[in-house]
C-alpha positions as CSV (number, residue, x, y, z in Angstrom):
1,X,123.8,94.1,188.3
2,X,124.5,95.8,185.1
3,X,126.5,93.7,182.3
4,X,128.9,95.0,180.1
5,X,128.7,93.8,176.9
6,X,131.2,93.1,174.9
7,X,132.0,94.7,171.4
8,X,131.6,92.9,168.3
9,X,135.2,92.4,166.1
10,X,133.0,94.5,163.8
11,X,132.2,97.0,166.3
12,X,136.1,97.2,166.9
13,X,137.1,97.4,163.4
14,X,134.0,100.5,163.0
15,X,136.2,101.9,166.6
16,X,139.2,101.9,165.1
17,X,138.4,103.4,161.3
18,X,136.3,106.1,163.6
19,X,139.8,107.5,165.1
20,X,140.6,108.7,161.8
21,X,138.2,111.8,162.9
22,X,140.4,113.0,165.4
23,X,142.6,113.5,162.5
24,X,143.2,117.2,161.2
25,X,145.2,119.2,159.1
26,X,147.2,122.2,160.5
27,X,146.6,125.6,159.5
28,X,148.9,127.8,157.1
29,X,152.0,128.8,159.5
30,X,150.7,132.8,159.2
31,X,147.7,131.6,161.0
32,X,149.5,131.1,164.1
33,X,151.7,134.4,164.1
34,X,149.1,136.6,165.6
35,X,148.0,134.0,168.0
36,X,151.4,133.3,169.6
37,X,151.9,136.9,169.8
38,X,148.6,137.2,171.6
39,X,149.3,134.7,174.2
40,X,152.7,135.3,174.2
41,X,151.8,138.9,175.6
42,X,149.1,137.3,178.2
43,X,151.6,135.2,179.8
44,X,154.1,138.3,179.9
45,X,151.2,139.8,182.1
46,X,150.9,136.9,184.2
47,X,154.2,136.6,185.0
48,X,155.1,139.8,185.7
49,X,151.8,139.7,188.1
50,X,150.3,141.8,189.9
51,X,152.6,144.5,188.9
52,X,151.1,146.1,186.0
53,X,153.8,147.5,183.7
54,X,152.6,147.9,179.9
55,X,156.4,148.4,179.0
56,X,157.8,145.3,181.1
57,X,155.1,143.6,180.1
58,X,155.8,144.1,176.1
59,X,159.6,143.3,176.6
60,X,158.1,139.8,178.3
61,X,155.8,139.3,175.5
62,X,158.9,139.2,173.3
63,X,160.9,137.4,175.8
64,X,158.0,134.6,175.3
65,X,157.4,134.9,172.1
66,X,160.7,135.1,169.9
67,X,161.5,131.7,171.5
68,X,158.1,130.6,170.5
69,X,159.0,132.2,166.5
70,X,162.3,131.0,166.2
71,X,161.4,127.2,167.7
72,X,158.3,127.0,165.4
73,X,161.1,128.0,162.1
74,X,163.9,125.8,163.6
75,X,161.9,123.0,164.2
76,X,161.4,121.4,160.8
77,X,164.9,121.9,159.8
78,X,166.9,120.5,162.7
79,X,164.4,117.2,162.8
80,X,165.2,117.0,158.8
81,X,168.5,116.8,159.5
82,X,168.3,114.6,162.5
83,X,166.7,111.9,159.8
84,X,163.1,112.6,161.4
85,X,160.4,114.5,159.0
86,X,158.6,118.0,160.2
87,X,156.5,120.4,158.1
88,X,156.6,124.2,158.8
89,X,152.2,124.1,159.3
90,X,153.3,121.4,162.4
91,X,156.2,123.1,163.8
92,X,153.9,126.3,164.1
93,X,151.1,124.8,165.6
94,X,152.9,122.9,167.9
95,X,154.4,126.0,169.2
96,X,150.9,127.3,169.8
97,X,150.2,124.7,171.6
98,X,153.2,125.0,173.9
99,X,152.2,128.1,174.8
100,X,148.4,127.4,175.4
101,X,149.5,125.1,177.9
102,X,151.9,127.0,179.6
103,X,148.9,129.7,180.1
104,X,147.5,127.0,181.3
105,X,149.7,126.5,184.1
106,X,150.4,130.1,184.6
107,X,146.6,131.0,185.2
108,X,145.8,128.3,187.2
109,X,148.7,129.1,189.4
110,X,148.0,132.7,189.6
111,X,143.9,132.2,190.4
112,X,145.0,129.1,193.1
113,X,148.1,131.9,195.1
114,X,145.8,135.2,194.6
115,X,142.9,133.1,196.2
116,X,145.5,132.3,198.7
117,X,147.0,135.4,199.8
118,X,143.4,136.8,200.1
119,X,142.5,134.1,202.5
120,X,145.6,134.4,204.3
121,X,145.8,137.9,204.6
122,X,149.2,137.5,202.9
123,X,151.4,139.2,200.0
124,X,151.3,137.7,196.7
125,X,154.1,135.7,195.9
126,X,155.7,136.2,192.1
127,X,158.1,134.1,192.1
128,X,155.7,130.7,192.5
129,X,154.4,132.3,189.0
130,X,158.1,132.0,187.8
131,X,158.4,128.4,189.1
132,X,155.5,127.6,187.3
133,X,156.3,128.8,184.4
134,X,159.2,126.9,184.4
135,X,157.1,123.7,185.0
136,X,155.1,124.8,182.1
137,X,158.4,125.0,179.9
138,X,158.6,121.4,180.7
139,X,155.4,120.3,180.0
140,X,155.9,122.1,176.6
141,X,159.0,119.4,176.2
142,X,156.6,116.3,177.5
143,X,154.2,117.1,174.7
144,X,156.8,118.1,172.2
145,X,158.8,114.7,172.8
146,X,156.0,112.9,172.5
147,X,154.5,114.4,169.4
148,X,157.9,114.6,167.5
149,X,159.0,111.1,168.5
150,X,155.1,110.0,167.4
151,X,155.2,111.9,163.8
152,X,159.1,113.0,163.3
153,X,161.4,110.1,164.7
154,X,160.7,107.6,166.5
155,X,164.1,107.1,168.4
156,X,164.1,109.5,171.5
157,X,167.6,110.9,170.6
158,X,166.6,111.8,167.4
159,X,163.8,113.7,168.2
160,X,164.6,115.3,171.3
161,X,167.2,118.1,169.8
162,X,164.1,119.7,168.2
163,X,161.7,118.8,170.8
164,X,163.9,120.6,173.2
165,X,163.7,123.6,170.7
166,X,161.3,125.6,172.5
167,X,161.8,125.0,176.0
168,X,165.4,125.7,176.0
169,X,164.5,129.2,174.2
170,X,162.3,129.9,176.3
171,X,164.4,129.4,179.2
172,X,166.8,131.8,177.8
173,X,164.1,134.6,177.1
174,X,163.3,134.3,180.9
175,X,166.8,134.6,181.7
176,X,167.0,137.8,180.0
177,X,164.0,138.9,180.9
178,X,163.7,138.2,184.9
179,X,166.6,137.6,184.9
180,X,167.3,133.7,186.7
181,X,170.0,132.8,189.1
182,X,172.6,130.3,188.0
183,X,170.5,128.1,190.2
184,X,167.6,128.8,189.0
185,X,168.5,127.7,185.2
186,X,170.3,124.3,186.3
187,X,167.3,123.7,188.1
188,X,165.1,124.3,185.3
189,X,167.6,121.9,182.7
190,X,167.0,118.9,186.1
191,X,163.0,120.0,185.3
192,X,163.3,119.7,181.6
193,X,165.4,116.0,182.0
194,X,162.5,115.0,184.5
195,X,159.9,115.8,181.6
196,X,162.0,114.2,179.0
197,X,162.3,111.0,180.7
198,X,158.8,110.9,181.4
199,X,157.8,111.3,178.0
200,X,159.8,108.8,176.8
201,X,158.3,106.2,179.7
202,X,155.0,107.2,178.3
203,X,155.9,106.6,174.3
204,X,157.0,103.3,175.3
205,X,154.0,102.5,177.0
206,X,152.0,103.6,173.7
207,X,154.4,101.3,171.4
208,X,153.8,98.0,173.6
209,X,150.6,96.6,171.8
210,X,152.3,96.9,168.3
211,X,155.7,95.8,169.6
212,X,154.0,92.5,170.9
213,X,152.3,92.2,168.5
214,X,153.8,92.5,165.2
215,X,157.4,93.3,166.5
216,X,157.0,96.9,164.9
217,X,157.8,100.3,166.5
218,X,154.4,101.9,166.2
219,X,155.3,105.6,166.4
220,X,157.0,105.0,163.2
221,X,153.9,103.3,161.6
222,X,151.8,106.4,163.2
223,X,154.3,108.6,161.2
224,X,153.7,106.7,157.9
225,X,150.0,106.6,158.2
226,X,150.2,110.9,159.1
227,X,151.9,111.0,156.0
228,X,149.5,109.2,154.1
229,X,146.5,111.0,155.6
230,X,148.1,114.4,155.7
231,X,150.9,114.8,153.4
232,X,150.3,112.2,150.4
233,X,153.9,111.2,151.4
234,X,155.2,108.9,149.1
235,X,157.7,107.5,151.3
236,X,155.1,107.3,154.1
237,X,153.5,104.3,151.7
238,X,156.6,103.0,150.9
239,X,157.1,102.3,154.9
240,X,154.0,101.3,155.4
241,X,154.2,98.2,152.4
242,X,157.7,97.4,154.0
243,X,155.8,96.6,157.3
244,X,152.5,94.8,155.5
245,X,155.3,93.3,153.2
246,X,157.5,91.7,156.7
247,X,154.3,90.4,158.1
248,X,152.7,88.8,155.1
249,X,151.8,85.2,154.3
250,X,152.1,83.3,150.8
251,X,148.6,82.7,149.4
252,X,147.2,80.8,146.6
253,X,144.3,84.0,144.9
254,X,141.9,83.4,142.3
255,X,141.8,85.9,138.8
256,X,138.1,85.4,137.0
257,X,136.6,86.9,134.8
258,X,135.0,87.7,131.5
259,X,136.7,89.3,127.9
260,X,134.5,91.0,125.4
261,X,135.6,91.3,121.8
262,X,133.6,93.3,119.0
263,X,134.9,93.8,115.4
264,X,138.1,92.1,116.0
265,X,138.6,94.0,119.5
266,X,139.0,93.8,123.2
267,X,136.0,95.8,124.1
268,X,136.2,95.6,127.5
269,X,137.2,93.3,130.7
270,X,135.2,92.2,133.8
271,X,137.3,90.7,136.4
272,X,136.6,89.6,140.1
273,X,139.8,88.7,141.6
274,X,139.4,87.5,145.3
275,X,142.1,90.0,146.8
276,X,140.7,92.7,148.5
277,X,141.5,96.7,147.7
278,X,142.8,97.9,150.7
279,X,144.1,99.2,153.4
280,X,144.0,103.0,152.8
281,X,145.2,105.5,150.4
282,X,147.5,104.3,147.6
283,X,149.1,101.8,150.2
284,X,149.4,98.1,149.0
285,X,145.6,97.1,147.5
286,X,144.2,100.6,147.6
287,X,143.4,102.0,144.2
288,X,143.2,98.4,143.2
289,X,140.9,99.0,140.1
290,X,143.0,101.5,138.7
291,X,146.3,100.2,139.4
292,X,145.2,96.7,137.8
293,X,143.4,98.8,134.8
294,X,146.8,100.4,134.1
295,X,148.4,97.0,133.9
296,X,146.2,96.1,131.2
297,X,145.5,99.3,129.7
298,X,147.7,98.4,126.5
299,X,144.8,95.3,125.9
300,X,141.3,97.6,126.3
301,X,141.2,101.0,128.8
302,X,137.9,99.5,129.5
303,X,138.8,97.3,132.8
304,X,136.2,96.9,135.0
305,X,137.6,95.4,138.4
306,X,134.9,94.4,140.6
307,X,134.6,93.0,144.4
308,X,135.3,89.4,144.4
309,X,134.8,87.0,147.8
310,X,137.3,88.5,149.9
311,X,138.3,90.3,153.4
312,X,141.2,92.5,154.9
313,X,142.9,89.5,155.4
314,X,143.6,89.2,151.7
315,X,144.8,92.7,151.2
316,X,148.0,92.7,148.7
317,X,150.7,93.2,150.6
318,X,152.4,95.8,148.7
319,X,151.6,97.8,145.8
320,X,154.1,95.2,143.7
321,X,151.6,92.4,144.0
322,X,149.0,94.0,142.6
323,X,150.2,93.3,138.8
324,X,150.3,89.7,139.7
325,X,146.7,90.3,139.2
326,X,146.9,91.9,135.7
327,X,149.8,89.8,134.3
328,X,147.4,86.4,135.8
329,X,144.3,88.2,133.9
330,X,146.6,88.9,130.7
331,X,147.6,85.2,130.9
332,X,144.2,84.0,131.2
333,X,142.6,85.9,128.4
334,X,145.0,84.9,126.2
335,X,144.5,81.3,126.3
336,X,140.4,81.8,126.8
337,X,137.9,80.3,123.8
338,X,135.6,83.5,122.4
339,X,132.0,82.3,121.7
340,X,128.7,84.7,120.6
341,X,126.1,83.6,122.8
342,X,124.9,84.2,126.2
343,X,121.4,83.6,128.1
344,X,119.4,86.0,129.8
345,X,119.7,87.2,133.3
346,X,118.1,85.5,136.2
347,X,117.4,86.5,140.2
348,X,117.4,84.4,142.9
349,X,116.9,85.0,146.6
350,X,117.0,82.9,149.5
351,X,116.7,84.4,153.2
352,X,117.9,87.9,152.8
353,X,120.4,86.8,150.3
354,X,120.0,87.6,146.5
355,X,121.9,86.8,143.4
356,X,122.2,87.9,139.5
357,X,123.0,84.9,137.3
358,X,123.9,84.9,133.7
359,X,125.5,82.3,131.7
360,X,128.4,82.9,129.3
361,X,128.7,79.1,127.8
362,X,129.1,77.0,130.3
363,X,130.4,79.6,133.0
364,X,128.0,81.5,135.1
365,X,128.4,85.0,135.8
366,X,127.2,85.5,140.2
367,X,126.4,88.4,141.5
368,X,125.5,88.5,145.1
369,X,124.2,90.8,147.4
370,X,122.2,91.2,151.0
371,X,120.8,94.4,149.8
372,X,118.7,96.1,151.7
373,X,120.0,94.5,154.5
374,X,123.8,96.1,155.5
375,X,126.9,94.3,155.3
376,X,130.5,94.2,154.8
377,X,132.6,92.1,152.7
378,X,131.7,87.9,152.4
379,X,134.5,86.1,152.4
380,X,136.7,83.8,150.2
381,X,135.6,80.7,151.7
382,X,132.0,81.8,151.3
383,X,133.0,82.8,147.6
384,X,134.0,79.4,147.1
385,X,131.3,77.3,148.1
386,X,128.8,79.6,146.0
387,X,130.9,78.5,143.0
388,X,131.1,75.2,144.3
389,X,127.3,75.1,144.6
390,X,127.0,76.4,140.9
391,X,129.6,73.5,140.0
392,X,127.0,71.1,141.3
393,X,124.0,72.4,139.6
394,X,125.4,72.3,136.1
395,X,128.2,74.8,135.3
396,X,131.5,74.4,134.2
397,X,132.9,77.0,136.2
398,X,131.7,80.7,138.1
399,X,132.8,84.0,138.6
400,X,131.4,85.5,142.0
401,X,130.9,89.2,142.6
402,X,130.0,90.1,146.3
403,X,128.7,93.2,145.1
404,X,129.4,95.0,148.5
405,X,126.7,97.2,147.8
406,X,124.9,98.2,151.3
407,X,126.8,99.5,154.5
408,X,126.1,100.7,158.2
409,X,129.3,101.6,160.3
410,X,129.7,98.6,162.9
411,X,128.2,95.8,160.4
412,X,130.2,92.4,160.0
413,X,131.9,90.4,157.2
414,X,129.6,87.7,156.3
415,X,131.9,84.5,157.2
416,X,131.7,80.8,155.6
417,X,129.3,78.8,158.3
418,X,127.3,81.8,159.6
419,X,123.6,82.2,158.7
420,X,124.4,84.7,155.6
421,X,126.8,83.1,154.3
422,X,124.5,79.9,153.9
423,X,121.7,81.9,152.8
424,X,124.5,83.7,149.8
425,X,125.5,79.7,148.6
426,X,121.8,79.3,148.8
427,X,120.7,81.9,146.4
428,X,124.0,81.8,144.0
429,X,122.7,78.1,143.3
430,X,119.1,78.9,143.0
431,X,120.2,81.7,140.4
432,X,122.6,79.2,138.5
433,X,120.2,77.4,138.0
434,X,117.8,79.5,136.5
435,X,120.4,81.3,134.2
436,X,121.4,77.9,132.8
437,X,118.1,76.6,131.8
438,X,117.8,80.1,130.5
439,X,118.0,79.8,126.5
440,X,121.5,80.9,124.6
441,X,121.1,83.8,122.1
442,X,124.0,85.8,120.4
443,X,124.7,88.8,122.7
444,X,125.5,92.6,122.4
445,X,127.9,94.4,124.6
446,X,128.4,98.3,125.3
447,X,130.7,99.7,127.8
448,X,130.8,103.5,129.1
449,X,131.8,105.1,132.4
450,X,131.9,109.0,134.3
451,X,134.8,109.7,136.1
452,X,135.7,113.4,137.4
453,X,132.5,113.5,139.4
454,X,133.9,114.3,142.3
455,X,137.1,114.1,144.8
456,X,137.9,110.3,146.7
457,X,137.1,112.3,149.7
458,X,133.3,112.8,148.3
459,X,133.3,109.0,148.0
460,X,134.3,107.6,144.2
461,X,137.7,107.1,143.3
462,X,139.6,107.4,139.9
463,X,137.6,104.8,137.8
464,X,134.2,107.0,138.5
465,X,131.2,104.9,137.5
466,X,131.4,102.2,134.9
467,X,128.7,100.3,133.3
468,X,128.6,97.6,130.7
469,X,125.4,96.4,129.5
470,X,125.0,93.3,127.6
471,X,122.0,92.2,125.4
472,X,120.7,88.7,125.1
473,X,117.2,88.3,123.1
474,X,116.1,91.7,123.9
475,X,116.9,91.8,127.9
476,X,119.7,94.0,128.5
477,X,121.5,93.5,131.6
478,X,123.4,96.6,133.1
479,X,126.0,96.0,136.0
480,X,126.8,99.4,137.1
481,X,130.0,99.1,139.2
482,X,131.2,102.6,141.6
483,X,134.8,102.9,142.4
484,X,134.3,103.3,146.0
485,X,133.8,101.4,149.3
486,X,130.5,100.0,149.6
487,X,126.9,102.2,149.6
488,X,124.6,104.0,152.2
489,X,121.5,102.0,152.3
490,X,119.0,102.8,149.9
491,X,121.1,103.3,146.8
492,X,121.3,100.7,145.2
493,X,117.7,100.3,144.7
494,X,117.5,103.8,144.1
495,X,120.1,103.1,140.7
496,X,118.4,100.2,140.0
497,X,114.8,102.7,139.9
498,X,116.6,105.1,138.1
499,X,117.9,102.9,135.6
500,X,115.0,101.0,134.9
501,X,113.6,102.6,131.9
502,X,116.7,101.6,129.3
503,X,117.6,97.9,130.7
504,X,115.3,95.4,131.7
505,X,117.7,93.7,134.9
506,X,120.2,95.6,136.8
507,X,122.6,95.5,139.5
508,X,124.6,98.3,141.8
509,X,128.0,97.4,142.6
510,X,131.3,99.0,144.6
511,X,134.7,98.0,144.0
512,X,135.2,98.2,147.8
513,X,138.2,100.8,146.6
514,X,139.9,102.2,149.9
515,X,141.8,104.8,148.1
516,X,138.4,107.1,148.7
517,X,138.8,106.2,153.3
518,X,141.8,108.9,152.9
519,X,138.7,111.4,155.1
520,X,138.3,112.7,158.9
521,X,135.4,110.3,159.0
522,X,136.6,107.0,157.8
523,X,133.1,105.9,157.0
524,X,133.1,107.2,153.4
525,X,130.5,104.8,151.2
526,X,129.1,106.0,148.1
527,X,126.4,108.4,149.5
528,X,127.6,109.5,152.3
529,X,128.8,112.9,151.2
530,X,128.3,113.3,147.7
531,X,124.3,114.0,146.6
532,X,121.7,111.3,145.6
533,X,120.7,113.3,142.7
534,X,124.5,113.8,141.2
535,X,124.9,110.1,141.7
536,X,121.9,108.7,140.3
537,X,121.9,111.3,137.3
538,X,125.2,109.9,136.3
539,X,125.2,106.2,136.7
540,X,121.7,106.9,134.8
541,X,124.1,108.6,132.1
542,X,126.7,106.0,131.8
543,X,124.1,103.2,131.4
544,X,122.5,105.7,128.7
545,X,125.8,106.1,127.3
546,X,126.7,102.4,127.2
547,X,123.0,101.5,125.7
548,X,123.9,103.7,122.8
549,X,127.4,102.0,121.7
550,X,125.7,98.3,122.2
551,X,127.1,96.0,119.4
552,X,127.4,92.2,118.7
553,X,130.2,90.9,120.7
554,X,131.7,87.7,121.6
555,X,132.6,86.5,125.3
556,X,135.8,84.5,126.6
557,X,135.1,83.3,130.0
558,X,138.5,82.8,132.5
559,X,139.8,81.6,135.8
560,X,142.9,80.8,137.6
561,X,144.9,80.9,140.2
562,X,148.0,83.0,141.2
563,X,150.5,81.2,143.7
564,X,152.7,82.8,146.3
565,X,150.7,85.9,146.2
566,X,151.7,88.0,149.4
567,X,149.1,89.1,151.6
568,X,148.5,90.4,155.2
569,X,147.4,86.8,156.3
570,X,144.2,85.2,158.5
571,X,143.7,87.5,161.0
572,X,145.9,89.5,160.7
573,X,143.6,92.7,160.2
574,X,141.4,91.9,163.7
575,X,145.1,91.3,165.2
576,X,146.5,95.1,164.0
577,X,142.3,95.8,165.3
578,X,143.2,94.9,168.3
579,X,146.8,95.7,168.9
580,X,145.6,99.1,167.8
581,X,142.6,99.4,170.5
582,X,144.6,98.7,173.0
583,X,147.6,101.4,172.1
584,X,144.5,103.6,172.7
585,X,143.1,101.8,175.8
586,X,146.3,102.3,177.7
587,X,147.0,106.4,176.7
588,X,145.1,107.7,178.5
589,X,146.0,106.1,181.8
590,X,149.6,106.3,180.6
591,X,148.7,110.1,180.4
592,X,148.0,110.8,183.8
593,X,150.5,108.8,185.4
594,X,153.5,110.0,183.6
595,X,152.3,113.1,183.5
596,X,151.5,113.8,186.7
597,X,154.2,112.3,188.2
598,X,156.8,114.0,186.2
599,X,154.8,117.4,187.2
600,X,154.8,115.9,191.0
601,X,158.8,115.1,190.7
602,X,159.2,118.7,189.4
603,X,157.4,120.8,191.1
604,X,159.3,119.6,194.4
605,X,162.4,119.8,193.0
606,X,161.8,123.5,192.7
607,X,160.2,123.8,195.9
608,X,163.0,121.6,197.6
609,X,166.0,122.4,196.2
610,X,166.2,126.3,196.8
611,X,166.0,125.4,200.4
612,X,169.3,123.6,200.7
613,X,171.3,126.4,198.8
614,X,170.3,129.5,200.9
């Protein structure tokens, strides 16, 4: 007997971000013109089947068409005014998809009754053509109600007036053109309610998971997160942080870090604050190196924001607690002690685990990484044994860097207990270690980065590439951190190569930035789409770059907590996994029994009803 196996919450989160390729965006309105002229003109033909009048046939096209034209220009305008949100690339695509599927219907019908009236020996009916074109009308209102109440308004009385746009045009093209009894129209409207009420039976369906869950309409988060992916919508990620904002918890976050200060200075800022940068887009967390650089820019433009112990649990819930961070990191700096000496980079491994150590006084600088092996983020509980563990073996205090450097789609978080995360305390401690027996020397620092190498969607946000280098007693240590979400395997060994001719230790980091998941794909590491050789060539240029402006610095280790800082909470991203998996689970399902039953209902109504009004 074969077993199913059950998916891994990682392999659900992977299932999830991988429905972001059935994401698209619509072509330019004049795309569609000739297109629903062209169909328009088929279904014309069809109907007026098997007569074969080019004349009657033109008139029909327009008969199909103009309705088609005017719905697709109405559209956006009466669902703007009915507080919903349309654009005209939408409204025109939706209107060729209306009419694909009522060619659907019609050639379907017109193959089944030909075959028929062959077999029977019989004439060909036209007006089952007619009824089924009416049934097509109404599916054009299922799909149209369900669409616009998914990505316009989610109230159904909202967004039917422009959902019913097209149908009801088109209803009146065919009454000009065929023309339709008084019956035959109120029998169509009892078709279009029929098709209405299943499509609001099925949009109900879809909004369960999320209502359970969260209490939250989820048509109208699907509408934010369009607007997001598609439009850039500002007020798309203000709905989306009043929803992470009504379900988030108080937490208690940690702000490290280290200050370096040249000729009187702030040269430049290292932090590792354990809140993580996401979910998507500019939405809460996301862009979280450059929105906490610009809160500090006044202080040194040179912020370097790296990956600290943390999950999408700790996400920020809106966009407003993200400058807790830099107002916690001003705070810090301001009452940390400046000293001139460092000690020399050390590596330690332990299992697959491996960690850069390098002590600024008595804090230790961590830097971990499972490298070649892929994973995800390591959490804060992990975080905080590993400085716990560097506690014990002689330091004041730790910063810790996951430096989220190696990703497959479908790998897991590495979570406090499991057999990684032991082997991560493992090696910070072994590394601590080592960098505090490691003698103290005055230090150099130099700071450089490239940005402008490319588009988010080509994997490396805003901040581009940053590396500072620091120099104790001839070793020069470069961290190389890339705004974006983790790497392909393979790169960071193949920076770490490529840089090894102008430092001596090295390590490849991503600031796990989720402004750069904004793709078709959602798997968007460093690597994945932008060339080896352009990224290599310029992380080899900013470590150049930063070699060359080295010069004797001081260093101010600092931590701290922030209180009541507002995030999405303990499982609360495998909950919204989950809720979300199963919105998708029941569609299709949904599909074919609302569907199907609605075109049932219908379809007898027209075959019925006639019969009782001879």
């Amino acid at each position: 007997m074969d077993r199913i196996l059950p998916k891994t919450v990682a392999e659900s989160h992977a299932e999830t971000t991988r429905m972001a390729r059935r994401l698209f965006t619509s072509p330019p309105p004049r795309r569609m013109v000739l297109p629903i002229l062209a169909f328009s003109l088929m279904e014309a033909f069809l109907l007026d089947y098997p007569a074969v009048d080019p004349l009657r046939i033109g008139l029909g096209g327009l008969a199909i068409a103009l309705p088609a034209y005017a719905a697709a220009l109405l559209t956006k305008p009466v669902a703007l005014a009915l507080g919903g949100r349309m654009y005209f690339r939408r409204s025109f695509l939706l209107s060729f998809i209306g009419l694909i599927l009522l060619g659907a219907f019609q050639v379907f019908a017109v193959a089944l009754f030909s075959i028929l009236a062959v077999v029977g020996n019989s004439a060909y009916d036209a007006a089952v053509t007619l009824n089924v074109t009416i049934l097509g009308y109404g599916v054009i209102l299922w799909v149209r109600e369900v669409i616009l109440s998914a990505t316009s308004h989610s109230k159904h009385l909202r967004s039917l007036p422009a959902a019913a746009l097209h149908p009801l045009l088109g209803l009146l093209g065919l009454a000009v053109w065929v023309p339709l009894t008084p019956l035959e129209i109120v029998l169509a409207l009892v078709v279009f309610a029929v098709f209405f009420l299943s499509a609001v039976a099925y949009a109900e369906i879809a909004k369960r998971p999320l209502l359970r869950a969260f209490g939250a309409d989820g048509f109208k988060l699907l509408r934010s997160t369009l607007d997001v992916y598609g439009e850039m919508e500002e007020e798309g990620v203000t709905e989306l942080e009043e929803f992470f904002g009504s379900i988030s918890v108080a937490a208690r976050i940690r702000v490290a870090g280290l200050g370096f200060r040249a000729a009187g200075s702030l040269r430049a800022l290292f932090l590792a604050p354990t809140v993580h940068p996401g979910p998507m887009g500019m939405v809460s967390g996301s862009d979280l190196p450059t929105k906490v650089a610009r809160g500090l820019a006044d202080l040194t433009p040179n912020v370097l924001v790296a990956h600290g112990p943390t999950t999408h649990d700790e996400n920020p819930a809106t966009t407003a607690e993200v400058a807790k961070v830099s107002e916690a990191a001003r705070r810090l700096l301001a009452d940390a002690s400046f000293a001139s000496t460092a000690g020399a980079a050390c590596r330690a491994s332990f299992g697959r685990a491996v960690a850069l150590a390098q002590a600024f006084g008595d804090t230790v600088l961590l830097v971990a990484s499972f490298a070649p092996n892929p994973t995800d983020d390591i959490d804060s509980a992990t975080g905080y044994a590993a400085v716990q563990e560097a506690k014990l073996a002689g330091a004041k205090d730790a910063i810790f860097v996951d430096a989220h450097n190696c990703l497959e789609p479908g790998v897991g978080l590495t979570l406090f207990g499991s057999q990684g995360s032991h082997e991560i305390v493992q090696a910070a401690r072994a590394a601590t270690e080592a960098a505090l027996h490691a003698p103290r020397h005055p230090l150099r620092v130099g700071y450089a980065k490239r940005c402008g190498i490319c588009t988010p969607d080509q994997g490396i946000g805003a901040r581009g590439i940053e590396a500072l280098v620091v120099e104790v007693a001839g070793q020069r240590t470069a961290y190389v951190l890339f705004d974006g979400n983790n790497m392909v395997p393979g790169l960071r060994d193949a920076v770490r190569a490529r840089i090894g001719g102008l430092v001596q230790e090295s390590e490849a980091m991503t600031t796990d930035n989720h402004s750069v998941n904004l793709t078709m794909d959602g798997f968007n590491a460093v690597g994945a789409v932008l060339d080896r050789e352009t990224i290599l060539s310029n992380a080899e240029a900013a470590v150049r770059d930063a070699v060359a402006v080295l010069e004797p610095a001081e260093v101010a280790p600092f931590s701290g907590d922030v209180p009541d800082f507002r995030i999405f909470g303990p499982q609360t991203a495998s909950r919204l996994t989950t809720s979300i998996n199963a919105t998708m689970a029941v569609l299709r399902p949904a599909l074919y029994v609302t569907l199907s039953g609605a075109v049932a209902i219908a379809a007898l109504a027209l075959v019925l009803v006639p019969s009782l009004f001879p």
